[in-house]
C-alpha positions in Angstrom: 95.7 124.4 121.9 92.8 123.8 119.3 95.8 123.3 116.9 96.8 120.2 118.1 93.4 118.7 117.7 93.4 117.7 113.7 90.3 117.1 112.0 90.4 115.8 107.4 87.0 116.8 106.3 88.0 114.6 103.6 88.2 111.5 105.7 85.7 109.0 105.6 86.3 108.4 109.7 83.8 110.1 111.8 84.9 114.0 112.9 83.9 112.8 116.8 86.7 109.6 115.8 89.0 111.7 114.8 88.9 114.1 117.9 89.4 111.4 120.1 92.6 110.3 117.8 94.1 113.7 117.6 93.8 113.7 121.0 95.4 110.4 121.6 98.1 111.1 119.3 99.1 114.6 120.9 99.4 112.9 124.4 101.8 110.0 122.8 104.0 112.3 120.9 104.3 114.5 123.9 102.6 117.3 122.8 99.6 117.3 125.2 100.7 116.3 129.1 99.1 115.4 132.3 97.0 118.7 133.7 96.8 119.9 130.0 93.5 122.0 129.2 92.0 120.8 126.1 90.0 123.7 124.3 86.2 123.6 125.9 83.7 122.3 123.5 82.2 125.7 122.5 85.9 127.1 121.4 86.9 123.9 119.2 83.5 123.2 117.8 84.0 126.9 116.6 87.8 127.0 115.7 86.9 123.2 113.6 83.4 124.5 111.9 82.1 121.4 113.5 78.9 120.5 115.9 79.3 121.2 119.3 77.4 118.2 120.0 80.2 116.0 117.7 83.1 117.5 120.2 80.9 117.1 123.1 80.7 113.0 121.9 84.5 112.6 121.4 85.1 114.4 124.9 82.7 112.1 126.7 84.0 108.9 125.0 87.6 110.2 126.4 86.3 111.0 129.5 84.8 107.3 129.9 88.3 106.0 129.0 89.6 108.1 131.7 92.0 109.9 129.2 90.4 113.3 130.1 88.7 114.7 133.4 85.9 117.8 133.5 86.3 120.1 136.0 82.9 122.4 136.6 82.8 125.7 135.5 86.7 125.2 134.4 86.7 122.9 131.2 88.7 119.7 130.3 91.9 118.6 131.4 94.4 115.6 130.6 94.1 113.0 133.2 96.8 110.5 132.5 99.4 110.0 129.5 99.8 106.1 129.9 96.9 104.9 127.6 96.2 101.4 126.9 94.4 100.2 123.6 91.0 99.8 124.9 89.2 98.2 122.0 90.0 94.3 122.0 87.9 93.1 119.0 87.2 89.6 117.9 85.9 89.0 114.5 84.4 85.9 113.3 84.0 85.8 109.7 82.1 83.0 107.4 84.4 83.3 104.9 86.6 86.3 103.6 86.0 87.8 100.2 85.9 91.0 98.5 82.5 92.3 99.7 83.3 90.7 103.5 86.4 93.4 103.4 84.4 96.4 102.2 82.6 95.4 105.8 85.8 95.0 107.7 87.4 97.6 106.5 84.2 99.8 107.4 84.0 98.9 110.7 87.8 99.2 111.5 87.3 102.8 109.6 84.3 103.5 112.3 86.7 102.7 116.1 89.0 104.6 117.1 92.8 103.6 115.6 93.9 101.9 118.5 91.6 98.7 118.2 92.7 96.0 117.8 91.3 93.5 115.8 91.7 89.6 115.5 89.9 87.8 113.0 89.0 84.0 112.6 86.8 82.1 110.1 84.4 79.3 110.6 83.6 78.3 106.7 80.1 77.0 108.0 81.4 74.6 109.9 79.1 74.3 113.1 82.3 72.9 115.0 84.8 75.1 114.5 81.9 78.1 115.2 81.2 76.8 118.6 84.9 76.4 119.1 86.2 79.6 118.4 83.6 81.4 120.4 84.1 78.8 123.7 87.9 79.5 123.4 87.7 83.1 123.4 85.1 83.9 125.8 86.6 86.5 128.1 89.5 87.5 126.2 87.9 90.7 124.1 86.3 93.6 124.5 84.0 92.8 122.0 82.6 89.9 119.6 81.3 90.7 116.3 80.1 87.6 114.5 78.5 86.4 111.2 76.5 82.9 112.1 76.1 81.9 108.2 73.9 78.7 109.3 70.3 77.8 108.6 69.9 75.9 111.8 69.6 77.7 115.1 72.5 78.4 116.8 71.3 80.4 119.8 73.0 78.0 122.0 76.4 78.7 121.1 76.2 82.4 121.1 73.8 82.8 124.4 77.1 82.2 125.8 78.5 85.7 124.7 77.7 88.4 127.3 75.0 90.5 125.3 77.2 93.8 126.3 79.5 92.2 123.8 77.8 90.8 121.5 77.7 92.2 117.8 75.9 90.1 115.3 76.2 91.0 111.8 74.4 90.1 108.3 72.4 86.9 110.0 70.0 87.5 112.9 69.6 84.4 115.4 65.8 85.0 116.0 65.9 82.8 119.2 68.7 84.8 120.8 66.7 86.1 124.2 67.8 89.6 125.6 68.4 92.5 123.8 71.6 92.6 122.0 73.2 94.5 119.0 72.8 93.2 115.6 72.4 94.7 112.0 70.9 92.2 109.7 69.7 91.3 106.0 66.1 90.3 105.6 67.1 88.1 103.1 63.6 86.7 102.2 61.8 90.3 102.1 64.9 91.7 100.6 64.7 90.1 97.6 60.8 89.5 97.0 61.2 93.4 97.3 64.1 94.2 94.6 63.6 91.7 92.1 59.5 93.2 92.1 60.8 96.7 91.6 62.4 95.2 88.5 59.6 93.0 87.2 59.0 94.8 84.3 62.8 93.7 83.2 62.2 90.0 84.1 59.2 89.3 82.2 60.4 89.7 78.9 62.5 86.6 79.5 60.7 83.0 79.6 62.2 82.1 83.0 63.9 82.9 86.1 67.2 81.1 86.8 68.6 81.3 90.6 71.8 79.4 90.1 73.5 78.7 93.6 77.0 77.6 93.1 77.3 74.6 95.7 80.2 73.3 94.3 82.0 76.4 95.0 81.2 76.1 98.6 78.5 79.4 98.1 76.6 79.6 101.1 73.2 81.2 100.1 70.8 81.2 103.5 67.3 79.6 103.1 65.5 82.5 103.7 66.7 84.0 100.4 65.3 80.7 98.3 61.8 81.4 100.4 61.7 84.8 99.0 62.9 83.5 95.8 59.9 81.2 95.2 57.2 83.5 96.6 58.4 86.1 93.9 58.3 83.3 91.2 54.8 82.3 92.1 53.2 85.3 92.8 54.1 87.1 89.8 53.3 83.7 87.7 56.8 83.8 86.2 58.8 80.3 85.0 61.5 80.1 87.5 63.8 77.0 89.1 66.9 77.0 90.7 69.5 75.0 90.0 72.9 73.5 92.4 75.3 74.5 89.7 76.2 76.5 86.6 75.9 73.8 83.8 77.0 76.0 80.4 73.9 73.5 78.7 71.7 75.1 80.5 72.3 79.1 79.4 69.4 79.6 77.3 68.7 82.6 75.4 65.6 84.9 76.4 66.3 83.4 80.1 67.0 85.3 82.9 69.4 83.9 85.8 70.7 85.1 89.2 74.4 84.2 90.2 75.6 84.1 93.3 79.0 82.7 92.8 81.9 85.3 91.1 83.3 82.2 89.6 80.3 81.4 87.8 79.6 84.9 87.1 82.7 84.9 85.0 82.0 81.4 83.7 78.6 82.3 82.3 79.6 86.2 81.0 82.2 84.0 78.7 79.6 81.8 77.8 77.1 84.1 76.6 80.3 86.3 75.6 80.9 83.4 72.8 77.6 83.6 71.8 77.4 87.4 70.7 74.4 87.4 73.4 74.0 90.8 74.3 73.0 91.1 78.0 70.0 92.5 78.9 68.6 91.7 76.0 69.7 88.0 74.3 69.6 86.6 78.1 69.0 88.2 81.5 72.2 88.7 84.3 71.7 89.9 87.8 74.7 89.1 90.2 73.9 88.8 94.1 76.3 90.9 96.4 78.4 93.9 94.8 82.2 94.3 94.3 84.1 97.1 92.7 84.7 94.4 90.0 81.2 94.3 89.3 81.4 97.7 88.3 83.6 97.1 84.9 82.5 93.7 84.1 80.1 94.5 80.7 80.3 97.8 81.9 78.3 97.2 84.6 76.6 94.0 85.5 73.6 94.4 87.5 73.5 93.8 91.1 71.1 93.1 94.2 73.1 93.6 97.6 73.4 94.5 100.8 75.5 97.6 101.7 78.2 96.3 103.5 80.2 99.5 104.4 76.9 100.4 106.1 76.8 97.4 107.4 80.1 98.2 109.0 79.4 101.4 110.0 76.4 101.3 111.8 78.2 97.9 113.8 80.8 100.5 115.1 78.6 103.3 115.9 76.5 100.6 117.8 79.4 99.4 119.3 80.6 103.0 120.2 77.4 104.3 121.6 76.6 100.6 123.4 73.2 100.4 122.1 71.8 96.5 122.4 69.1 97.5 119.1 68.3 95.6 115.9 68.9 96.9 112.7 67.7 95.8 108.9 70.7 96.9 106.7 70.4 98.9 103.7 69.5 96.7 100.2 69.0 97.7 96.9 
């Protein structure tokens, strides 16, 4: 019987995931019926190498979906072989790039296969937030949103039940109740990385935070505060600029980009020049991207870690725990 549970030790999904899919699977194909024993936890944590406690998780999470019934002192036994998707997930997005699908594609990677996902976009427009929250209230299992807005938008989402409530990368500090949300501290985030590197940064004669407005680059206000408070405490030349102007790329400068298209606009730029980054001029690019990894071999990068970001939402939303979590950045 342990044969029909499958677990890839080369998978990135977790082994307690991939129980409850094997599971699944087996009972759509047929292979595992209604009354079917399922090893006990003891004999497939031993026939998998696995933790006991990883196939005690996966059974209980069945068990909660009423897939599988425990029978003291006899062990685990299908309960019923007509399962419905239980995970119902709405996803409200900012805006989708490259880095906002590393997240996704965590978090879809951390569920169980059978969730569903639907997924809508606000593009920081107030409105259309408050819209798409007030015409899907009751519809999902689950609501996992990114409110990219400086003002407070507490209102709005006080009208999600807080057992389904997942708020991601932006914290709404006047939110009441416990909920579940993993977050950036954007302003001590970055007064913290860009002083690890200080001793880069002041060998250039200023500090350039360039935030790409007419590219529609959202960059919270927090970030700006810990921006300034680096500049001043460490006495170093800084100023921060709407846009990327090419006349103002100034050798033994140092500048911090937030847009991709003006991260590519100002590489060709300095490219042109024979300006060897690093060195002629300073680059640092804000959120990373596989791309990021070839471009001059490298371009240096403060971030978030968005595929923990991801992961930790759906072991949160798994487990049901209403905590709040500062993501990984580096």
């Amino acid at each position: 019987m342990s044969k029909i549970i499958e677990i890839n030790k080369k998978s990135n999904q977790p082994k307690y995931i991939q129980i409850v899919n094997s599971v699944i699977g087996s009972i759509e194909n047929g292979k595992l019926v209604k009354g079917a024993q399922l090893p006990s936890i003891n004999e497939l944590a031993e026939k998998k190498q696995t933790a006991k406690a990883t196939v005690a998780k996966a059974y209980e999470q069945l068990r909660e979906r009423g897939i599988i019934i425990s029978q003291h002192g006899k062990g685990f036994y299908v309960a019923k072989t007509e399962i419905k998707n239980q995970l119902n997930v709405f996803v409200l997005f900012d805006n989708f790039n490259p880095y906002k699908e590393i997240l996704y594609n965590a978090l879809k990677t951390s569920l169980p296969e059978s969730t569903e996902f639907s997924i809508f976009f606000h593009h920081y427009n107030l409105s259309v937030f408050e819209n798409l929250i007030n015409n899907n209230i009751g519809k999902f299992n689950y609501y996992v949103i990114l409110p990219h807005f400086d003002g407070d938008v507490s209102r709005i989402v006080n009208r999600i039940p807080r057992d389904k409530l997942i708020i991601l990368d932006k914290d709404v500090p006047r939110l009441q109740g416990p909920y579940t949300c993993v977050y950036q501290d954007f302003e001590n985030d970055i007064f913290r990385v860009l002083q690890n590197g200080i001793s880069h940064l002041l060998r250039y004669k200023r500090f350039n935070l360039v935030l790409g407005r007419e590219h529609l680059q959202y960059v919270p206000a927090d970030i700006l505060k810990g921006f300034k408070r680096f500049g001043t405490r460490k006495l170093l030349p800084f100023k921060i600029w709407e846009n990327l102007d090419e006349k103002m790329i100034r050798k033994d400068e140092a500048y911090l980009i937030f847009s991709d298209v003006d991260l590519i606009k100002f590489i060709k730029n300095i490219l042109s020049k024979n300006w060897i980054p690093g060195k002629d001029v300073g680059l640092i690019s804000y959120d990373d991207t596989p791309l990021k990894e070839i471009l001059l071999h490298g371009v240096t990068v403060i971030s978030t870690d968005f595929e923990a970001m991801g992961k930790t939402a759906g072991h949160l939303m798994l487990t049901k725990t209403k905590e709040k979590f500062s993501n990984p950045f580096h």
